[in-house]
C-alpha positions as CSV (number, residue, x, y, z in Angstrom):
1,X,155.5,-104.5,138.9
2,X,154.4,-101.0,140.5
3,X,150.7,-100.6,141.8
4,X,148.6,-97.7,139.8
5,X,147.8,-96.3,143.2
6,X,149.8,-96.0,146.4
7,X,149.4,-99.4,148.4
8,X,147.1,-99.6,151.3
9,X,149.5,-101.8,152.8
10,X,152.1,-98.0,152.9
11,X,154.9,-97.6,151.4
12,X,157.9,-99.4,153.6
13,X,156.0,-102.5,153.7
14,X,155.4,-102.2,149.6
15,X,159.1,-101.8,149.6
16,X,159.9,-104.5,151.8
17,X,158.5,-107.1,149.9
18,X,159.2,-105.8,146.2
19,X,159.8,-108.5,143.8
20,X,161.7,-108.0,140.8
21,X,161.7,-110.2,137.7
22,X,165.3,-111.4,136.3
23,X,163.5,-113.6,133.3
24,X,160.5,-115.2,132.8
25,X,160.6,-117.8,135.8
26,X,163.4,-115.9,137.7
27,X,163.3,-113.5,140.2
28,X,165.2,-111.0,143.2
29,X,164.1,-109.7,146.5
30,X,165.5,-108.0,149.4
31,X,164.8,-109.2,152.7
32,X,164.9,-106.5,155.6
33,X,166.4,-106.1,158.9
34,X,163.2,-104.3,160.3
35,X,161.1,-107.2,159.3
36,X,163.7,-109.9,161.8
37,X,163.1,-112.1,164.8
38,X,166.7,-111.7,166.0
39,X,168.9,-112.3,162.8
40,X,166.4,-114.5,161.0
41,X,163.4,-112.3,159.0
42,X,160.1,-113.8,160.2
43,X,158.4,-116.3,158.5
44,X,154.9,-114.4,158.0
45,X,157.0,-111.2,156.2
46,X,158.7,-114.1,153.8
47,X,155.6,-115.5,153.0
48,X,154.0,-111.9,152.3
49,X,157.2,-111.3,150.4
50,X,156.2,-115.0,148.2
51,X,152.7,-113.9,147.9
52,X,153.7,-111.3,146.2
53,X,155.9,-113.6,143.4
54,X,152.9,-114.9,142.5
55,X,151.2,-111.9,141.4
56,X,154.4,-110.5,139.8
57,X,155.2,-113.7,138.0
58,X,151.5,-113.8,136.5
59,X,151.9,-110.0,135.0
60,X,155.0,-110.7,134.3
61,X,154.9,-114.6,132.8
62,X,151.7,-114.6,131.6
63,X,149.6,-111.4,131.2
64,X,146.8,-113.2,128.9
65,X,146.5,-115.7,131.3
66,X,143.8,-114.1,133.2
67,X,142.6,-111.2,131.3
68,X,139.7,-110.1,132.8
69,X,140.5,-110.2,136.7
70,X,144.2,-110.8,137.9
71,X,144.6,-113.9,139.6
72,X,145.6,-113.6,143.7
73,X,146.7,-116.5,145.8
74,X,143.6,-118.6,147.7
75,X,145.9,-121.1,149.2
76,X,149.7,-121.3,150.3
77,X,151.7,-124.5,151.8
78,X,155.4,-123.4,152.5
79,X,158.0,-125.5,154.1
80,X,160.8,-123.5,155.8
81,X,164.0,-125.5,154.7
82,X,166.8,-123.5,156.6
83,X,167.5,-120.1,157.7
84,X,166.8,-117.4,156.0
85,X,168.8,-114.2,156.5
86,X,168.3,-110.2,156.0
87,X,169.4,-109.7,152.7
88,X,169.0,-110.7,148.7
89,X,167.3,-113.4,147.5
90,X,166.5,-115.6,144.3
91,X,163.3,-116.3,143.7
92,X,162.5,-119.2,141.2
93,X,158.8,-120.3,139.9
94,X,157.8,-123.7,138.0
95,X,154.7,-123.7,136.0
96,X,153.0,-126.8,137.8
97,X,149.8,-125.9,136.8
98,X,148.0,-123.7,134.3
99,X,144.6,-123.7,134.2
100,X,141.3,-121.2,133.6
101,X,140.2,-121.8,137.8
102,X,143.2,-122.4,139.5
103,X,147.1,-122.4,138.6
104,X,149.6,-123.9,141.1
105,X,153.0,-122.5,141.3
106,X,156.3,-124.5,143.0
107,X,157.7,-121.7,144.5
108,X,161.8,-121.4,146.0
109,X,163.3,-119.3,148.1
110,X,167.5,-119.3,147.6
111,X,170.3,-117.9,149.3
112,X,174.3,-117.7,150.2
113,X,174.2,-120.8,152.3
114,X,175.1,-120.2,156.5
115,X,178.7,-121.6,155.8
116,X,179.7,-119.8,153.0
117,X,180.6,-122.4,151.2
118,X,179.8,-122.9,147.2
119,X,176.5,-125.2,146.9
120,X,175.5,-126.8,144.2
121,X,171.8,-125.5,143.3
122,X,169.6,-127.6,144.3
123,X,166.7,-126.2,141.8
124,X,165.4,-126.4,138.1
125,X,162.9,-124.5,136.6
126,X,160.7,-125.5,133.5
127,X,161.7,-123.3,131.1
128,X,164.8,-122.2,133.1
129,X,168.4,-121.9,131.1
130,X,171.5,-124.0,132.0
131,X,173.6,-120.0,132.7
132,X,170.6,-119.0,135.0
133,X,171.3,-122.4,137.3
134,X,174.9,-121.8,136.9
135,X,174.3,-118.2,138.1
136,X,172.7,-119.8,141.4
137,X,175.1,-122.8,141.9
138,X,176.5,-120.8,145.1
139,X,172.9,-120.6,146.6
140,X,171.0,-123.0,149.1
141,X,166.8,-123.3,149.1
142,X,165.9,-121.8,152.3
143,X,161.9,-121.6,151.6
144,X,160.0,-124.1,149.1
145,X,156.2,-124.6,148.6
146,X,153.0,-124.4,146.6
147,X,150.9,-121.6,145.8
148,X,147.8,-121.7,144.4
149,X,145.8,-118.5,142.6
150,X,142.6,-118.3,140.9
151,X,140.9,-114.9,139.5
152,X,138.1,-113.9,141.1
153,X,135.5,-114.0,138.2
154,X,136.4,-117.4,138.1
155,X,135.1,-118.4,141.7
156,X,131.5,-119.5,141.3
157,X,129.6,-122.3,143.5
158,X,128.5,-123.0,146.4
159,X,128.7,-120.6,149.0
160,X,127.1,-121.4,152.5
161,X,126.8,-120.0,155.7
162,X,127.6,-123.0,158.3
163,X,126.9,-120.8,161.5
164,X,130.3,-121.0,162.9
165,X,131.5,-118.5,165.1
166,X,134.7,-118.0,167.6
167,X,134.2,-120.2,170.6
168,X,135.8,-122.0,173.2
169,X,136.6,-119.4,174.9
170,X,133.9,-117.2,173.8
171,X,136.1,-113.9,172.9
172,X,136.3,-111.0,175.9
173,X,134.0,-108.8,176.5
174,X,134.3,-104.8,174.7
175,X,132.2,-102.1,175.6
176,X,129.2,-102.5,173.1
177,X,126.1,-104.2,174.7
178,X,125.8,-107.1,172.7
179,X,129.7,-107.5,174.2
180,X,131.8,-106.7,170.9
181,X,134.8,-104.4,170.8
182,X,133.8,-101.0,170.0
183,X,137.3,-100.4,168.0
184,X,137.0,-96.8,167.1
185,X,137.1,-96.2,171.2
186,X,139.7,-98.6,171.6
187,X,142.4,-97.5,168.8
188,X,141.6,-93.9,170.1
189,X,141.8,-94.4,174.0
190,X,143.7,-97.6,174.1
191,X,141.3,-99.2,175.9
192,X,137.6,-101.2,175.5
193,X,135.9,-103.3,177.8
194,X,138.3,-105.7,179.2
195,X,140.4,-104.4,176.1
196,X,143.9,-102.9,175.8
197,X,146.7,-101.9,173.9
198,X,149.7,-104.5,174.8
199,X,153.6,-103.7,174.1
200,X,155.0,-106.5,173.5
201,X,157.7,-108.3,175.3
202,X,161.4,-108.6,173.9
203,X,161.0,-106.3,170.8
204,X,164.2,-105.1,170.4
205,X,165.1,-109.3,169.3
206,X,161.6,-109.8,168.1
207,X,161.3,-106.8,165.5
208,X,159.0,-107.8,163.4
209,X,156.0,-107.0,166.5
210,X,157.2,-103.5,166.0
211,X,155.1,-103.2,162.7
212,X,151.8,-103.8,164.5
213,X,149.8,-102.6,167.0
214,X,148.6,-105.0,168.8
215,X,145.0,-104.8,171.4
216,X,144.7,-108.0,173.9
217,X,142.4,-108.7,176.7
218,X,144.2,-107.0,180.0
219,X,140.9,-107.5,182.3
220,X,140.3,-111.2,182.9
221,X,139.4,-113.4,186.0
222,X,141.7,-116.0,187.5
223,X,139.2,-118.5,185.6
224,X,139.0,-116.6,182.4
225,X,142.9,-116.8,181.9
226,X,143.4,-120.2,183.1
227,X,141.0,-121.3,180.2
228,X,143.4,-119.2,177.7
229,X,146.5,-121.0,178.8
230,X,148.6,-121.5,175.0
231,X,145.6,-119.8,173.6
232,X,145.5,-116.1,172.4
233,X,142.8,-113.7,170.9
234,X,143.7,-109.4,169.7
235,X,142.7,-107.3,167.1
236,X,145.6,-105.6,165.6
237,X,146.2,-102.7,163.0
238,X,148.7,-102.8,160.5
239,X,151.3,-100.0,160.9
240,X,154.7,-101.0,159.2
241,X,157.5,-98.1,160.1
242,X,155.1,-96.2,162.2
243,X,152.5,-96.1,159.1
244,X,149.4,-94.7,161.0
245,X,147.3,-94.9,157.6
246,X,148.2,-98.6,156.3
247,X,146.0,-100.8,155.7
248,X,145.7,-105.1,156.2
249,X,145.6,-106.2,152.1
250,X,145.9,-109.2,151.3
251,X,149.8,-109.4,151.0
252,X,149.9,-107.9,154.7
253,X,147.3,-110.4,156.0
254,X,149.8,-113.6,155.1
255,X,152.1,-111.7,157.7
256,X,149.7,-111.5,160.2
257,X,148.9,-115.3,160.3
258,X,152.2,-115.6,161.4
259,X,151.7,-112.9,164.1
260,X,151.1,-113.2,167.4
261,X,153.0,-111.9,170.3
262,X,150.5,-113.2,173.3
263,X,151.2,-116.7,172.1
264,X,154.5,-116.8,171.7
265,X,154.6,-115.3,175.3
266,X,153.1,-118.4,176.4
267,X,155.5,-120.2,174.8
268,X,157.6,-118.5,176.7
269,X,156.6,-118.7,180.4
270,X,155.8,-122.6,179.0
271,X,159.6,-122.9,178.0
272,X,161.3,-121.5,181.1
273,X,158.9,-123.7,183.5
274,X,160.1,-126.8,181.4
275,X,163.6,-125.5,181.8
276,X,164.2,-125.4,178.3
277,X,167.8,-124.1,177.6
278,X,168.7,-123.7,181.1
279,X,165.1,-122.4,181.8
280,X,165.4,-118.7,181.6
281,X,166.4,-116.4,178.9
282,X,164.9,-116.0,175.5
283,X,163.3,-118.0,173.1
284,X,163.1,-118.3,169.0
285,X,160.2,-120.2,167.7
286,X,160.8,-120.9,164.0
287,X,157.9,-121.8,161.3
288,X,158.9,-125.5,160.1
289,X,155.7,-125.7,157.9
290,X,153.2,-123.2,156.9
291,X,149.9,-123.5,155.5
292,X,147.2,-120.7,154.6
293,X,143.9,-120.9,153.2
294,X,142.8,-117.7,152.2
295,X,138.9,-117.7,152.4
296,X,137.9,-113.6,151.7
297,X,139.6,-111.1,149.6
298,X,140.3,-108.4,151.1
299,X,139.3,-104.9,149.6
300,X,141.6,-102.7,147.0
301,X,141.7,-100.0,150.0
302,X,142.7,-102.4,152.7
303,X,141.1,-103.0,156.4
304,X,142.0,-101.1,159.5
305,X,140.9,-104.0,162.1
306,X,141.8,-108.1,161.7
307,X,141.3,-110.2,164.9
308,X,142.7,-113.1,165.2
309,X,142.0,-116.4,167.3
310,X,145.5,-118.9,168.1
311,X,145.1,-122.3,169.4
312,X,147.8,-124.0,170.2
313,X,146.4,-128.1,171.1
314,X,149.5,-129.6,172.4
315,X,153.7,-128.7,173.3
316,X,155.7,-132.1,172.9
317,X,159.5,-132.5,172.3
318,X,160.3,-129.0,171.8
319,X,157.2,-128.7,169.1
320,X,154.5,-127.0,168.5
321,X,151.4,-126.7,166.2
322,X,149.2,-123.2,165.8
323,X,146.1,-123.1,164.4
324,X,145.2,-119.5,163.8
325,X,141.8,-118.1,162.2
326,X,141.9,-114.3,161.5
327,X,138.0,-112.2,161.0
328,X,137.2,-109.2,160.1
329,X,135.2,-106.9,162.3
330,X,132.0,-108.2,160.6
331,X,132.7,-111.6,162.5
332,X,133.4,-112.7,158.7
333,X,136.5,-115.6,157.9
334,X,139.6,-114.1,156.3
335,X,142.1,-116.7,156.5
336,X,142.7,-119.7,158.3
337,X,146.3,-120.7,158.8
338,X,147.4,-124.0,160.2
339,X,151.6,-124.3,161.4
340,X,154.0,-126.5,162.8
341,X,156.9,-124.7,164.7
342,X,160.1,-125.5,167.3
343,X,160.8,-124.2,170.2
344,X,164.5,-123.0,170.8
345,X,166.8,-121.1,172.7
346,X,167.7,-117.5,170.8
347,X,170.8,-118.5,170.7
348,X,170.0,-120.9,167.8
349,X,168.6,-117.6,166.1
350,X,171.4,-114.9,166.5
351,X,174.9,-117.6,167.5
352,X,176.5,-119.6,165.0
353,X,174.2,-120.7,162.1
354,X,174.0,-124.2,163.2
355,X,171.5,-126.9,161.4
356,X,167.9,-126.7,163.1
């Protein structure tokens, strides 16, 4: 399936997550190097790579389905099964649900298991054929879940405002005297307020960073950071291979739920004073289960601005949950993301492919 238009999102990120249909509930991708945390591509980029399944497998599987308005994903739950690697991968969809509203695709992820060794296939599909599962029987699931799409004509009820706003810390302060970020000054200078551009730390394992830029709060008092300990705010633009005109779209946004650099870097000073893994060196903190609830399409021509708010309530026996809500720069709710990850020593990421 090729857009009509170039995608907002640019042109190496379109071609990272291309989807390809083998039959009608059957499909390949190629998952990239450039899109890694160490050896392992990161969980937000596979789940960008699965929201885009969806919308191939409706054009694809069923073009009548939703005539009028194509059908986008408003809600994903993925659970990340194993490792995945750079590389290709089979794609399989079952039909779970159908429906004028809402349809709800079981979606898998498959590939070459770590050990090389032939695997049954664990996977069927509903109107799958008995050579297609032969043709996997050397593959693993890495990645299974739900996703859920409805057209956007189809959307009607309530709507309500419910005056909630990002709290708790309220966010730092930008320029602009009402406090807000003014971004144009910021993207062009590098600086707003108590605003700046951050680099983040251990890119060359953690490349996925590399395709945003990211603006945190670098001007804070003593009291302001102790109440942002395992808690992160930025506003970030999308800019995948060095891509200074993409855009956030939707398929880009699922990404950035996942994306978060001052967090993890909490996790990180959090691991080494619990002495995890000896208590220095580096750390991989794998997605065990994601879930997204995508509240606002985004436009055909894409954002340039998302901000997005991490909580992170409590660290016990090595894991984690994140609770992330991205806005746009109209204060408005794009997505709320919810996630439980691990935290482990790289070498679980880039040594010997050992069970998590």
């Amino acid at each position: 399936m090729s857009p009509p238009h170039p995608p907002a999102h640019g042109p190496a990120f379109e071609s990272a997550i291309q989807v390809n249909p083998l039959s009608s509930h059957r499909y390949s991708a190629h998952l990239r190097k450039e899109w890694c945390i160490g050896a392992v591509p990161h969980g937000g980029y596979t789940t960008s790579v699965l929201y885009r399944l969806a919308l191939v497998h409706f054009a694809h599987t069923h073009p009548a389905l939703y005539k009028n308005s194509p059908a986008t994903p408003i809600s994903m739950q993925l659970a990340f099964l194993r490792r995945t690697s750079a590389g290709p991968a089979v794609l399989k969809v079952e039909d779970t649900k159908l429906g004028r509203r809402t349809s709800t695709l079981h979606v898998m992820l498959l590939q070459k298991p770590d050990s090389g060794k032939r695997k049954k296939s664990q996977t069927s599909t509903t109107e799958g054929k008995k050579g297609e599962d032969e043709d996997d029987e050397d593959l693993e699931v890495k990645v299974a879940g739900y996703i859920t799409v409805s057209p956007a004509d189809a959307e009607e009820g309530l709507s309500a405002t419910t005056g909630w706003k990002v709290s708790s810390p309220v966010p730092a302060a930008g320029s602009k005297g009402d406090g807000s970020v003014d971004l144009e000054t910021l993207g062009r200078t590098g600086r707003d307020g108590a605003w700046g551009k951050l680099i983040p730390e251990h890119s060359e394992f953690r490349k996925a960073t590399g395709q945003t830029e990211f603006y945190v709060p670098v001007e804070l008092s003593e009291e302001e950071r102790k109440q942002r300990k395992m808690n992160a705010e930025q506003w970030a633009r999308f800019r995948p291979a060095g891509d200074v005109n993409a855009r956030w779209t939707n398929e880009a946004l699922v990404y950035l739920t996942d994306m978060f650099p001052t967090a993890l870097a909490g996790f990180d000073d959090a691991a080494e004073e619990a002495a995890v893994g000896g208590g220095k060196g580096l750390f991989w903190f794998p997605t065990v289960t994601l879930n997204i609830d995508l509240k606002k399409r985004l436009p055909e021509e894409g954002v340039e601005w998302l901000y997005s708010r991490v909580y992170t309530k409590k660290v016990r026996d090595g894991r984690t949950d994140l609770d992330v809500t991205v806005v746009d720069d109209k204060g408005d709710v794009v997505a709320l993301s919810t996630q439980v990850g691990l935290v482990l020593s790289a070498s679980r990421n880039i040594g010997s492919r050992a069970k998590l």
